[in-house]
MDTraj code that builds the backbone (N, CA, C; nanometers):
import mdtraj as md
import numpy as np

residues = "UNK UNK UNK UNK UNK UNK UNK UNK UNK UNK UNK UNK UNK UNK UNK UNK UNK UNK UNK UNK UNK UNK UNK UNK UNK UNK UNK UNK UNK UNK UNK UNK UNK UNK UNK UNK UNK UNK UNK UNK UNK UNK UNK UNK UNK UNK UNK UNK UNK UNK UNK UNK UNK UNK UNK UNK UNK UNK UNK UNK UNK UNK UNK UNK UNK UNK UNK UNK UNK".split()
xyz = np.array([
    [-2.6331, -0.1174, -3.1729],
    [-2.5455, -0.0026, -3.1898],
    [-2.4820, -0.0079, -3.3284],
    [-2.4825, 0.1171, -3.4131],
    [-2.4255, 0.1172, -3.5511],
    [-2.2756, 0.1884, -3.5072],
    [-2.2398, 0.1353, -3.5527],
    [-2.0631, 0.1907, -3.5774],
    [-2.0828, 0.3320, -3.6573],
    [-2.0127, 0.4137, -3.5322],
    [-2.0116, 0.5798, -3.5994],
    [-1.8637, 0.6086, -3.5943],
    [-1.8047, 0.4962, -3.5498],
    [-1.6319, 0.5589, -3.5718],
    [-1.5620, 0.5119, -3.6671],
    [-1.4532, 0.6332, -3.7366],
    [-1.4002, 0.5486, -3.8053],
    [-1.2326, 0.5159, -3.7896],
    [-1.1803, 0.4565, -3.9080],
    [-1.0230, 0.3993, -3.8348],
    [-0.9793, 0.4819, -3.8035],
    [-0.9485, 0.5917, -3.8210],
    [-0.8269, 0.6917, -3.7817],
    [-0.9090, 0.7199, -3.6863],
    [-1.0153, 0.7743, -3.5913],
    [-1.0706, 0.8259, -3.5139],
    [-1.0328, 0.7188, -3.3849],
    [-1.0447, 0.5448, -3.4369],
    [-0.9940, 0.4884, -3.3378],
    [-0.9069, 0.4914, -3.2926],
    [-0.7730, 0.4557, -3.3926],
    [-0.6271, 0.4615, -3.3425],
    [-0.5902, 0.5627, -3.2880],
    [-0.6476, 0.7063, -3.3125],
    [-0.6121, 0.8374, -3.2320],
    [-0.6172, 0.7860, -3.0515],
    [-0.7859, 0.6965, -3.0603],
    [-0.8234, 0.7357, -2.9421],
    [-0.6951, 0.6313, -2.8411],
    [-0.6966, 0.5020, -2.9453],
    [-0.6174, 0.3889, -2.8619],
    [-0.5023, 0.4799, -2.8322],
    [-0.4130, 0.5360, -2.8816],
    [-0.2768, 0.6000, -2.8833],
    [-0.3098, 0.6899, -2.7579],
    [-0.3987, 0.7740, -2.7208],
    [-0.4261, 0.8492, -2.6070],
    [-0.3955, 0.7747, -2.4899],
    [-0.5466, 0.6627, -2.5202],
    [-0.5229, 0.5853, -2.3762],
    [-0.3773, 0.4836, -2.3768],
    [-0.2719, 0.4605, -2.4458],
    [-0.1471, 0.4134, -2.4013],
    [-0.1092, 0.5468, -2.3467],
    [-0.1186, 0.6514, -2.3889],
    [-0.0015, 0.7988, -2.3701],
    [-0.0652, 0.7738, -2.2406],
    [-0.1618, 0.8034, -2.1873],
    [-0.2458, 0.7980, -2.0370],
    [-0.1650, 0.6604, -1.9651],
    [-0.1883, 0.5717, -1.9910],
    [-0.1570, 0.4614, -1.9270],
    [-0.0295, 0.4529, -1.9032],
    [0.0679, 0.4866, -1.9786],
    [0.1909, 0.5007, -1.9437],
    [0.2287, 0.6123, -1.8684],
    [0.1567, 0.7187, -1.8459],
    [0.2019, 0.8316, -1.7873],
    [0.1470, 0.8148, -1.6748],
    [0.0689, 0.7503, -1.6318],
    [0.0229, 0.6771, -1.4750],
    [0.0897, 0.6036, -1.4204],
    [0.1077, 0.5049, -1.4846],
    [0.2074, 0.4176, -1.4888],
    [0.3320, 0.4127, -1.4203],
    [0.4135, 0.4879, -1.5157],
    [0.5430, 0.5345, -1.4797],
    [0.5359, 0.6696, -1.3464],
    [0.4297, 0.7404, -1.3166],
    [0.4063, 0.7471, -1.2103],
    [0.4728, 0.9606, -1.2592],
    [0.4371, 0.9411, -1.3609],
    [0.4759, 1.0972, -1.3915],
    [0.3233, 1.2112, -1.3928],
    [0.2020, 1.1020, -1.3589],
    [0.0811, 1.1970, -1.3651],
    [0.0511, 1.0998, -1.1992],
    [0.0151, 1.1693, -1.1067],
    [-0.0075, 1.0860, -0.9964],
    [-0.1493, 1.1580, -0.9451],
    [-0.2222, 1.1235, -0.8409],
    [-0.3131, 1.1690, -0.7671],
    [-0.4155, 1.1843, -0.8503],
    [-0.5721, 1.2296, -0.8126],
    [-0.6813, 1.2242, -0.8642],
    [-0.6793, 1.2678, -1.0189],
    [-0.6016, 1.3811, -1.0426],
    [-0.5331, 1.3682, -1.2322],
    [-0.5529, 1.2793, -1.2608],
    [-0.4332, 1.2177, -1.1969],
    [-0.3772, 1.0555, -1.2299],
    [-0.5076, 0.9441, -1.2565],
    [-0.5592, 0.9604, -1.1927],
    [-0.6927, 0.8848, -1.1661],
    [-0.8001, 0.8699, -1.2998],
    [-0.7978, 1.0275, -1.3014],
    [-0.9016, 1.0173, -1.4258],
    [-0.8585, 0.9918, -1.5408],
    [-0.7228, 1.0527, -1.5432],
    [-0.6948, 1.0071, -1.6780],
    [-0.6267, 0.8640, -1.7603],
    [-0.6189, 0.7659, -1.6310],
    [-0.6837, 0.6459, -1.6390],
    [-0.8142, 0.5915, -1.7337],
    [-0.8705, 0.6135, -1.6183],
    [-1.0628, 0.6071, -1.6482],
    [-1.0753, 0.6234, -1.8148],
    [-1.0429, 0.7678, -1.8307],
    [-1.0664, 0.8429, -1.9899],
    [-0.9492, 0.7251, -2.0693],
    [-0.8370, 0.7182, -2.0511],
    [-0.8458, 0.6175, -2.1336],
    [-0.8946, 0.4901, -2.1376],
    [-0.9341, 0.4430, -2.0641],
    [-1.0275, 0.3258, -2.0146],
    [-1.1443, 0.3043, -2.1196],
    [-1.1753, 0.4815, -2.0842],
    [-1.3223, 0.4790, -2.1916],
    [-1.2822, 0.4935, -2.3179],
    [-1.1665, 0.5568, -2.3689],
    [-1.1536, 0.5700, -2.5412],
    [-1.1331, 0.4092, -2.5857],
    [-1.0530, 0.3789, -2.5006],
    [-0.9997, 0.1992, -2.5643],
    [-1.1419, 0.1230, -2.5413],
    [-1.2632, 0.1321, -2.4452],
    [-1.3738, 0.0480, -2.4837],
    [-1.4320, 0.1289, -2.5789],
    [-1.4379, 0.2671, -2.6224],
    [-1.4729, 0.2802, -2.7723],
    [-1.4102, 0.2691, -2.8295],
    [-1.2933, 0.2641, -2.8403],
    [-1.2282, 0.2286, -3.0309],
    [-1.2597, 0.0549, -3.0427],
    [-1.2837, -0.0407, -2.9336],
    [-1.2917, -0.1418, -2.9782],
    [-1.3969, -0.1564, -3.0451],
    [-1.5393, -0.1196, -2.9628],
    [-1.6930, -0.1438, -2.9906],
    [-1.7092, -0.0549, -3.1522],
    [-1.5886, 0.0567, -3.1519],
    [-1.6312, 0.1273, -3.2851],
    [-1.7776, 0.2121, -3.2162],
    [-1.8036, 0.2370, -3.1458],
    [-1.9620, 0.3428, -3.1191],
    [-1.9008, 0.4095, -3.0211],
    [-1.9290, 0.5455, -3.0457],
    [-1.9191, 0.6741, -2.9208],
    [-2.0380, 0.6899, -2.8658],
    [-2.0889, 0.6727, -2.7721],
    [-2.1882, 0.7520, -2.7155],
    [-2.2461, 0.8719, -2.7481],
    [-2.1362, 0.9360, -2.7342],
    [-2.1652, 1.1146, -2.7493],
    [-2.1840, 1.1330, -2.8839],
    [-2.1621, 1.0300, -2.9880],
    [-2.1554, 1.1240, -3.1153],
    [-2.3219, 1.0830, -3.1529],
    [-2.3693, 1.0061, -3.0659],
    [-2.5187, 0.9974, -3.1674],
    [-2.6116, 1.0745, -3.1288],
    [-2.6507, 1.1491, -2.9774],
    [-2.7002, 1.2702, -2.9936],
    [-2.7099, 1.3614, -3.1024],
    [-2.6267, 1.3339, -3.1657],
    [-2.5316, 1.4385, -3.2309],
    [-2.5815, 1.4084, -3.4132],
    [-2.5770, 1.3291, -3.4790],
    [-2.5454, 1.2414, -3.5676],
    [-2.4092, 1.2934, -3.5947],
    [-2.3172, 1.2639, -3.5528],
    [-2.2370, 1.2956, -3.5884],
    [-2.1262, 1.1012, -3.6157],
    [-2.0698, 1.1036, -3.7599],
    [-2.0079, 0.9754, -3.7864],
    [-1.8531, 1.0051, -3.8367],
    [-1.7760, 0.9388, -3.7950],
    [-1.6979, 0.9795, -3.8550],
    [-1.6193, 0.8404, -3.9664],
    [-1.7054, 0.7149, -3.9508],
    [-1.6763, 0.6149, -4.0385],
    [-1.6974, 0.6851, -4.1878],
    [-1.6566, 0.5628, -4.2533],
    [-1.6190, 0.5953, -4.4045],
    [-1.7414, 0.6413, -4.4934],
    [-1.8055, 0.6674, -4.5808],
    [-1.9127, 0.6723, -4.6559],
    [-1.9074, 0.5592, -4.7685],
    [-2.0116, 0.4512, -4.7650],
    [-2.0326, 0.3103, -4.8331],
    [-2.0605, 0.3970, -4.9635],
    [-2.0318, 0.3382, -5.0544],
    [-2.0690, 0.4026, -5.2123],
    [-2.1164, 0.2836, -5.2363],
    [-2.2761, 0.2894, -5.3097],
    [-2.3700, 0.1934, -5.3288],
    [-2.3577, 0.1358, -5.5003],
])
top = md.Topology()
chain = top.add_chain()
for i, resn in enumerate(residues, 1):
    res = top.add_residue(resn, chain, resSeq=i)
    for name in ("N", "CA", "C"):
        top.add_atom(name, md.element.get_by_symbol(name[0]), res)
traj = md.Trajectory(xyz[None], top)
């Protein structure tokens, strides 16, 4: 897997899944909502770590930096 994310694209995503996790959490998003939006942050925080989206390589779509050679 090549790394198609880049920093700011991660920290967006990590910052989601705390906003999610805390809003479950604290018990202000409850029931199957509640549930998924767990999960979804579940999944942004195992992509911002790995750095690879799934969805964006269908796609080519990158949003890492451009290497100047």
């Amino acid at each position: 897997m090549k790394a198609n994310m880049g920093s700011a694209d991660r920290t967006i995503r990590v910052l989601l899944a705390v906003v999610f996790a805390v809003l479950y959490f604290t018990g202000t998003v409850t029931g199957t909502f509640g549930i998924v939006l767990l999960v979804l942050g579940a999944v942004f925080l195992l992509t911002s770590v790995i750095s690879f989206c799934p969805l964006y390589a269908p796609f080519g779509i990158s949003t890492c930096a451009v290497k100047k050679a």
